[in-house]
DSSP file (Angstrom, degrees, kcal/mol; ACC not computed):
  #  RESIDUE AA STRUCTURE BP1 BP2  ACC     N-H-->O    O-->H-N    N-H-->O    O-->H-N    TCO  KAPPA ALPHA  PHI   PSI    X-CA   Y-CA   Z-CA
    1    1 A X              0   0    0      0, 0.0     2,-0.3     0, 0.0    12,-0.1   0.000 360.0 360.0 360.0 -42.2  124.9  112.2   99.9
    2    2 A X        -     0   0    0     10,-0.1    10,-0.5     2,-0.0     2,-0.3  -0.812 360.0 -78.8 140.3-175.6  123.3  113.7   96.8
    3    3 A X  B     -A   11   0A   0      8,-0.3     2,-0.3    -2,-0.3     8,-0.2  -0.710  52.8 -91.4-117.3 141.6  119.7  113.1   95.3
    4    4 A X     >  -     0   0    0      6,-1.6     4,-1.2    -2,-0.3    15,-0.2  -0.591  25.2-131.8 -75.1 134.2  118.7  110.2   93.5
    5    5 A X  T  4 S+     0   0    0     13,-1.0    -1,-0.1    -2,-0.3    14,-0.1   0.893 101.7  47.4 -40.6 -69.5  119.1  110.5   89.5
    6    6 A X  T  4 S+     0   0    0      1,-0.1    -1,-0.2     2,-0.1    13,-0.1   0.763 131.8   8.8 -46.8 -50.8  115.2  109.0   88.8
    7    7 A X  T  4 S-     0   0    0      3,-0.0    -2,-0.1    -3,-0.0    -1,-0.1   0.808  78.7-149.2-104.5 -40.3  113.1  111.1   91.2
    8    8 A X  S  < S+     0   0    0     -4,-1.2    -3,-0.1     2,-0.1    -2,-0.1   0.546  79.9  82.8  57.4  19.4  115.4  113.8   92.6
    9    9 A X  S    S+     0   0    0     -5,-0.1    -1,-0.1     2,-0.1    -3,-0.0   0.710  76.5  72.3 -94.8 -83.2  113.6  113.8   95.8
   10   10 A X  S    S-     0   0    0     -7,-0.1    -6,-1.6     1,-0.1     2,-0.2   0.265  79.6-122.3 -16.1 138.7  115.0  111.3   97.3
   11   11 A X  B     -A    3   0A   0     -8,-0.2    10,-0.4     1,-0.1    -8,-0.3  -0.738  42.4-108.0 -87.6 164.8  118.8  110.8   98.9
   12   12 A X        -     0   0    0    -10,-0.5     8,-0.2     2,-0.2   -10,-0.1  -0.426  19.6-116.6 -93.9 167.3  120.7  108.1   97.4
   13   13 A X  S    S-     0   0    0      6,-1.6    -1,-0.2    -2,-0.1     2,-0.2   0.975  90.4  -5.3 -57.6 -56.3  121.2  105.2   99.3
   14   14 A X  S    S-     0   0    0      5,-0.4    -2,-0.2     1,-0.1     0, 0.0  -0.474  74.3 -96.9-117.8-167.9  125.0  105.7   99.4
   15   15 A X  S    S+     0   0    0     -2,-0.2    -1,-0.1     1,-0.1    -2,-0.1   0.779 128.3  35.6 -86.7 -53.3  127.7  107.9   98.1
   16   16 A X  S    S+     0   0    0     -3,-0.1     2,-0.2    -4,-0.1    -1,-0.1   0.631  98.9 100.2 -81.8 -12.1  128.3  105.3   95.2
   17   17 A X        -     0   0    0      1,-0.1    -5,-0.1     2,-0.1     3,-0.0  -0.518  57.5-159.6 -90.7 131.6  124.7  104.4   94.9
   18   18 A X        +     0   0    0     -2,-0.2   -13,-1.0   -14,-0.1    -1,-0.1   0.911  69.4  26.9 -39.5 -80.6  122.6  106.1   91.8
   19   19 A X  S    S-     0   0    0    -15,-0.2    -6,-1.6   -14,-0.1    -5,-0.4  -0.375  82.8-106.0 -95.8 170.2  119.1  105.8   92.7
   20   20 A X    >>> -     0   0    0     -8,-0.2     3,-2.3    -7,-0.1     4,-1.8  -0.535  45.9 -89.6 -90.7 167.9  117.2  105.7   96.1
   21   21 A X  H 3>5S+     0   0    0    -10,-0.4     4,-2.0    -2,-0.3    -9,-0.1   0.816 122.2  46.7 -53.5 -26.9  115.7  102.8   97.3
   22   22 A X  H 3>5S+     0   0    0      2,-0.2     4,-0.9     1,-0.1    -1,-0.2   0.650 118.0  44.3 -55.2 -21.6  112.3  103.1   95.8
   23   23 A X  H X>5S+     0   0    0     -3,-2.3     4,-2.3     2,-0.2     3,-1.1   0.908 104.7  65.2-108.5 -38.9  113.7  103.8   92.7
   24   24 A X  H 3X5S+     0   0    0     -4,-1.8     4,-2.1     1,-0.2     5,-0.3   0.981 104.9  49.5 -13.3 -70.5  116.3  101.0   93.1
   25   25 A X  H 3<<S+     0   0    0     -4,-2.0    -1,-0.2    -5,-0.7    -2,-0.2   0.712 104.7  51.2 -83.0   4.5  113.7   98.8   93.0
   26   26 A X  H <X S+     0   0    0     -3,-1.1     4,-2.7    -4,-0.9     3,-0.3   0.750 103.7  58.4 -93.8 -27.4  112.0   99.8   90.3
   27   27 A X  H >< S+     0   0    0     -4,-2.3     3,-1.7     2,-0.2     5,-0.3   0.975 107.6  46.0 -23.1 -88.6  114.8   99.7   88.4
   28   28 A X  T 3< S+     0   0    0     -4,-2.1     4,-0.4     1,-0.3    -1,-0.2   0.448 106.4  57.9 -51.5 -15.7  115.4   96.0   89.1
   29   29 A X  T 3> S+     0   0    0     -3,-0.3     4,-2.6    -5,-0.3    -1,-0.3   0.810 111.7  45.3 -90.6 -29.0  111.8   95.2   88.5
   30   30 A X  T << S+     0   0    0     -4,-2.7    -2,-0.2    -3,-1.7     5,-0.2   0.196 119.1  39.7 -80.9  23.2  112.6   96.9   84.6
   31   31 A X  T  4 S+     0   0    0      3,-0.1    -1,-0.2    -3,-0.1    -3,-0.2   0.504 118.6  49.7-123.9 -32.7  115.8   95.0   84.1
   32   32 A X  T  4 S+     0   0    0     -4,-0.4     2,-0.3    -5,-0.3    -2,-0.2   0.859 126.2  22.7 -85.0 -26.9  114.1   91.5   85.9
   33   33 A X  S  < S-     0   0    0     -4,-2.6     5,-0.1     1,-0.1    -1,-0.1  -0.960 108.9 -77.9-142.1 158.4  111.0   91.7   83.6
   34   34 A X     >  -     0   0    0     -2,-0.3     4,-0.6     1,-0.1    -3,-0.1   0.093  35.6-127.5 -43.2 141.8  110.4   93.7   79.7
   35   35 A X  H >> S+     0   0    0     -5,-0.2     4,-2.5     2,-0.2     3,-2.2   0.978 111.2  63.3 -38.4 -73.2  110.0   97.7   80.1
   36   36 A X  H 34 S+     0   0    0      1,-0.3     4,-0.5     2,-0.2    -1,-0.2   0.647 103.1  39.0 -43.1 -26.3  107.0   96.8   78.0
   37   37 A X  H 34 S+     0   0    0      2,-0.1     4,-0.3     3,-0.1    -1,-0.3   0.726 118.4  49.0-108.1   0.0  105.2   94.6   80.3
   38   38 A X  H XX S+     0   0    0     -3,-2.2     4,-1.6    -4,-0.6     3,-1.3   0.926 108.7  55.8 -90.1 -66.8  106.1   96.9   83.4
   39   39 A X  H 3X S+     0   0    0     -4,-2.5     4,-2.1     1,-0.3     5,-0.2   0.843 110.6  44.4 -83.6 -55.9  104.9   99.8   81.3
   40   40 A X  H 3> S+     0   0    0     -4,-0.5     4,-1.1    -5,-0.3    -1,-0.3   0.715 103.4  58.6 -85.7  -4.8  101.4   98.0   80.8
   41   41 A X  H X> S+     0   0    0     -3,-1.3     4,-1.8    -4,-0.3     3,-0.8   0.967 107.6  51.9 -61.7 -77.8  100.8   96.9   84.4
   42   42 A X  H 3X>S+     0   0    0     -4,-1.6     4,-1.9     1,-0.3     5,-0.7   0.965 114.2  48.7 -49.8 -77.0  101.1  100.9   85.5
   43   43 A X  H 3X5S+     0   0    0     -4,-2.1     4,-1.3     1,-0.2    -1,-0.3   0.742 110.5  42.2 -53.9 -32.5   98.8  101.4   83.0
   44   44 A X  H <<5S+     0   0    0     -4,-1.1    -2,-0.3    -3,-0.8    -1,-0.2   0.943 125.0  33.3 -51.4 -55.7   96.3   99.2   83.6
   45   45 A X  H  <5S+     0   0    0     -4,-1.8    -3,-0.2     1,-0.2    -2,-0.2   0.768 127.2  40.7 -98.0 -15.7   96.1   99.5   87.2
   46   46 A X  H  <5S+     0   0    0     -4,-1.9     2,-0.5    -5,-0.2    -1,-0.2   0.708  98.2  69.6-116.7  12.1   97.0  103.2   87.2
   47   47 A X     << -     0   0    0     -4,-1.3     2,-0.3    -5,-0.7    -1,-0.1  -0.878  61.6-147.7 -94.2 111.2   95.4  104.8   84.7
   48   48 A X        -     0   0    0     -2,-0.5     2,-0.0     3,-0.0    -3,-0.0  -0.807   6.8-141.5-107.5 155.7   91.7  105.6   84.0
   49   49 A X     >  -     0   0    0     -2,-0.3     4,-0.7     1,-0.0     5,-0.1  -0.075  42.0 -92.5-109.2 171.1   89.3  106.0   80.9
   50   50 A X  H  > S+     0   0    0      2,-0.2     4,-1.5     1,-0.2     3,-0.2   0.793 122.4  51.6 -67.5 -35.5   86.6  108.3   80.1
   51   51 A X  H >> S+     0   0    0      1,-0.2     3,-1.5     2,-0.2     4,-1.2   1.000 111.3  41.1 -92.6 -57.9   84.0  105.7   81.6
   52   52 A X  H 34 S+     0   0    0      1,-0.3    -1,-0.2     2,-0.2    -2,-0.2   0.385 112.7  54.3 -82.7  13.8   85.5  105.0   85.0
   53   53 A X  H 3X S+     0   0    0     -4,-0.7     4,-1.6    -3,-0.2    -1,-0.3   0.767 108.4  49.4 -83.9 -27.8   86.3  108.4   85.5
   54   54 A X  H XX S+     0   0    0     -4,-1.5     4,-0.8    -3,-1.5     3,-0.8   0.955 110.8  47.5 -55.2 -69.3   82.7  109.1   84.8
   55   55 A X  H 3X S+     0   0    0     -4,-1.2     4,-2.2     1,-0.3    -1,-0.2   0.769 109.5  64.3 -68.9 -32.2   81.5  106.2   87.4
   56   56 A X  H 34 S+     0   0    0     -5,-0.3    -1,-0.3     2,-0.2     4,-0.2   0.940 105.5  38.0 -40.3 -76.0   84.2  108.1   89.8
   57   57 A X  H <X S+     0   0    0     -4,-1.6     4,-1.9    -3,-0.8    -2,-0.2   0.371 115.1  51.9 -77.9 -18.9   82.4  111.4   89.9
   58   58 A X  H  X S+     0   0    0     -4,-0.8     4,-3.2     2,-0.1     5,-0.3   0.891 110.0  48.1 -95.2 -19.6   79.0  110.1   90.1
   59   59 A X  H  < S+     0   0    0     -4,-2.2    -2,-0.2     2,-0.2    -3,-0.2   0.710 109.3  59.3 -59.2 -26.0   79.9  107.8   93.0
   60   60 A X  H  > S+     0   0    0     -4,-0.2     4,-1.2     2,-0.1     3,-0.2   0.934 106.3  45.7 -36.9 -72.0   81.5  110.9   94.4
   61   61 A X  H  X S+     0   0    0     -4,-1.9     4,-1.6     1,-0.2     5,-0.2   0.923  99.7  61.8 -42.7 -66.8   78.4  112.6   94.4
   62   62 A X  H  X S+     0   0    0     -4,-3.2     4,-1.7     2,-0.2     5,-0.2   0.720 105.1  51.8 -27.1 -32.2   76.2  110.3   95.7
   63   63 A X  H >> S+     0   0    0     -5,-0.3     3,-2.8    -3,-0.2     4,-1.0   0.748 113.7  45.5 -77.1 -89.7   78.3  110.3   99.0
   64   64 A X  H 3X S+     0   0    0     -4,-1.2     4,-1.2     1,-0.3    -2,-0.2   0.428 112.0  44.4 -37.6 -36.2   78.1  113.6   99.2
   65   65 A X  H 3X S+     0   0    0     -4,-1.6     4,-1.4     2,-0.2    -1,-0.3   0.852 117.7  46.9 -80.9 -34.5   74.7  114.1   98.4
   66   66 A X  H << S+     0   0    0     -3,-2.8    -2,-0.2    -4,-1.7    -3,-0.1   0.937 110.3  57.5 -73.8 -49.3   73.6  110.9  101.1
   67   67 A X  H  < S+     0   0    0     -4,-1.0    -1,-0.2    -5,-0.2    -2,-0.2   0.902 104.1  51.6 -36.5 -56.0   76.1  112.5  103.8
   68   68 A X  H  < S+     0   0    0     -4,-1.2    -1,-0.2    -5,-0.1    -2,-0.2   0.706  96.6  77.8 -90.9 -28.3   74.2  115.6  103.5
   69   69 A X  S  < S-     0   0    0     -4,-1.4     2,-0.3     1,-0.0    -3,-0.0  -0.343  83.9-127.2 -53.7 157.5   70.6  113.9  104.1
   70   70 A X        -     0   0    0      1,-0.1     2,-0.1     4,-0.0    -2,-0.1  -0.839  33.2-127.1-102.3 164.5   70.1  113.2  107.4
   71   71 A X     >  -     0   0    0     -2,-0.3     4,-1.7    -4,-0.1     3,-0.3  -0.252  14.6 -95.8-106.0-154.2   69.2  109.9  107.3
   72   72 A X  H  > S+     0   0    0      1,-0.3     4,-1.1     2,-0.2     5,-0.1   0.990 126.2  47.5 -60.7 -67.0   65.5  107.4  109.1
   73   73 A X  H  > S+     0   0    0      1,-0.3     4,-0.6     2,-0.2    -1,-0.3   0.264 110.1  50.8-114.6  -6.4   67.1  106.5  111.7
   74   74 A X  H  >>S+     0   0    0     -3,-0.3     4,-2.2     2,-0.2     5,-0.6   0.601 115.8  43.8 -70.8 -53.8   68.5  110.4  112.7
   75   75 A X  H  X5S+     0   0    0     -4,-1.7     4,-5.5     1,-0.2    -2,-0.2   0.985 110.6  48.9 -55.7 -43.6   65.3  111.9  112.3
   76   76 A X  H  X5S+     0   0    0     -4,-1.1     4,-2.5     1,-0.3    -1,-0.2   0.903 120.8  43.5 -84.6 -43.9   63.3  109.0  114.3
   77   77 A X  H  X5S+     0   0    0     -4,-0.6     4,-2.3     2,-0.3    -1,-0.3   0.696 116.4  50.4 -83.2 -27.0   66.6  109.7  117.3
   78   78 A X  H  X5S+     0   0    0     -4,-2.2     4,-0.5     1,-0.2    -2,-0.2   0.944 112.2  45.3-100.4 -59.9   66.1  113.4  116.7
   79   79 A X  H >X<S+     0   0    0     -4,-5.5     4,-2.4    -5,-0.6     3,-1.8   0.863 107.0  53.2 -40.7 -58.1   62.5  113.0  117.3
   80   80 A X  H 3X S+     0   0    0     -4,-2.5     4,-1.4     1,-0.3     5,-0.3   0.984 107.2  57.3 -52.1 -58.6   62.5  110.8  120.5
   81   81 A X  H 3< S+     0   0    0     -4,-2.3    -1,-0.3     1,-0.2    -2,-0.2   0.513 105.2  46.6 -82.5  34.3   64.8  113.4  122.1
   82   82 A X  H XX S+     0   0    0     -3,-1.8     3,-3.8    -4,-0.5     4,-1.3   0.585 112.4  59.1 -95.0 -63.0   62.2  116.3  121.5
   83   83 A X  H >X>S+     0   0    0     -4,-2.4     3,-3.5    -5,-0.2     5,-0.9   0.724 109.5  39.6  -7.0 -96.2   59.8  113.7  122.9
   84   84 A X  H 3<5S+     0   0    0     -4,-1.4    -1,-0.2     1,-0.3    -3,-0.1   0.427 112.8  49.7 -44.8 -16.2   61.5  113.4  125.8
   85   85 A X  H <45S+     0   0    0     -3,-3.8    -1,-0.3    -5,-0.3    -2,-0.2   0.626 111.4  52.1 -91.2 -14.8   62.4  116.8  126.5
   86   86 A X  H <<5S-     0   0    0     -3,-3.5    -2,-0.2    -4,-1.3    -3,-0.1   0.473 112.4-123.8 -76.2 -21.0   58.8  117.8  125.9
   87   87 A X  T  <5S+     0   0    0     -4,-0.8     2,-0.3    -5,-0.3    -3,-0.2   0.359  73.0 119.5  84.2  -9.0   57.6  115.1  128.5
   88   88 A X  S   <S-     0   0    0     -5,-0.9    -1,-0.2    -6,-0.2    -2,-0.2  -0.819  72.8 -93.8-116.8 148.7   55.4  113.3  126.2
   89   89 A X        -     0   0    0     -2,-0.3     2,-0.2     1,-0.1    -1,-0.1  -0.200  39.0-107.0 -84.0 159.2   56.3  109.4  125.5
   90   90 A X        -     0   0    0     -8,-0.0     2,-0.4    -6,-0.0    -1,-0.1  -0.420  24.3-155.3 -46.5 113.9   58.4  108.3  122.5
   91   91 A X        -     0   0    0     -2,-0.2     2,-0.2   -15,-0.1   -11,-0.1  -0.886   9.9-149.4-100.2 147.2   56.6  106.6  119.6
   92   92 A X     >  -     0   0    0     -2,-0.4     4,-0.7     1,-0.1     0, 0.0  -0.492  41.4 -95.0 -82.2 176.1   58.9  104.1  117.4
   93   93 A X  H  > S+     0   0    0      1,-0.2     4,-1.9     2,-0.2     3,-0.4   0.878 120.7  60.4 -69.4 -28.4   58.0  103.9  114.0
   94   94 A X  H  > S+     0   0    0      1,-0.2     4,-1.9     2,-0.2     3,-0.5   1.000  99.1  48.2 -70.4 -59.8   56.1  100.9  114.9
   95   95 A X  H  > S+     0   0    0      1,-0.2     4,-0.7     2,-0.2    -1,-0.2   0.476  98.0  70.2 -72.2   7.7   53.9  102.0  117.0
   96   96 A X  H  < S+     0   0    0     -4,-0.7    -1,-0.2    -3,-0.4    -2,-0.2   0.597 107.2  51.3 -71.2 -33.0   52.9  105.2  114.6
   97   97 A X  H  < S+     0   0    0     -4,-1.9    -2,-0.2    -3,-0.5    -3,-0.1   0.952 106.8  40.6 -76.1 -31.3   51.4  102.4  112.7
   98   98 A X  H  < S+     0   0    0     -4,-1.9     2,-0.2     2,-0.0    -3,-0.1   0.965 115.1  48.1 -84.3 -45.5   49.4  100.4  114.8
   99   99 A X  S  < S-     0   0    0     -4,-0.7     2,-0.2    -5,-0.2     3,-0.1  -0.535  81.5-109.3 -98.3 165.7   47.7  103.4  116.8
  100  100 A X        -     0   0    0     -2,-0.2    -1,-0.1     1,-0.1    -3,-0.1  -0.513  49.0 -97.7 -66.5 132.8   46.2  106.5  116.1
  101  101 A X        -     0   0    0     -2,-0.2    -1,-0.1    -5,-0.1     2,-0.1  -0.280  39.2-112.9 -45.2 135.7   48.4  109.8  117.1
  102  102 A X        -     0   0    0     -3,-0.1     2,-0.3     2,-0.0    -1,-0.1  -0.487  30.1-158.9 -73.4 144.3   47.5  111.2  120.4
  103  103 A X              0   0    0     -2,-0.1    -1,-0.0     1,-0.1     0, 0.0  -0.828 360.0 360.0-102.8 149.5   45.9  114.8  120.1
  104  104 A X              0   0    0     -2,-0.3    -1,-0.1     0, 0.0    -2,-0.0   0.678 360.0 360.0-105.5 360.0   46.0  117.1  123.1
């Protein structure tokens, strides 16, 4: 059928048809409401500024840097199954507090 005018990815809906259907409807949303208020919606919602690109990258990091910790409750699991493969019983973190460690 041909490629759509707008994107050129796209096939057109029809032979007679211009655009493809995505591009159809954006069309029809720029004819139904101003260019100008279309044009500032996109930017608002898809565009970002020096400070929330900033908050982006550190929020990035932070996963990345917490992924890579192991976390409490890994260690305390990693620990019980040495316990247990060692034979000798499982403390929880609670009960490292109230008694003394055993020594052998």
């Amino acid at each position: 059928m041909g490629k759509c005018y707008f994107c050129e990815e796209k096939d057109r809906v029809s032979y007679f048809n211009y655009y493809c259907k995505d591009c159809a409807m954006l069309r029809r949303w720029l004819l139904t409401y101003s260019p100008d208020k279309c044009c500032s919606i996109l930017k608002r919602t898809l565009t970002r500024d020096d400070k929330q690109i900033d908050y982006k990258i550190t929020q990035e990091q932070k996963k990345i840097m917490l992924n890579e910790l192991p976390t409490i409750k890994e260690e305390v699991v990693a620990k019980q199954a040495k316990d247990e493969t060692n034979g000798n019983e499982s403390d929880t973190l609670y009960d490292k507090k109230l008694r003394p460690r055993k020594t052998k």
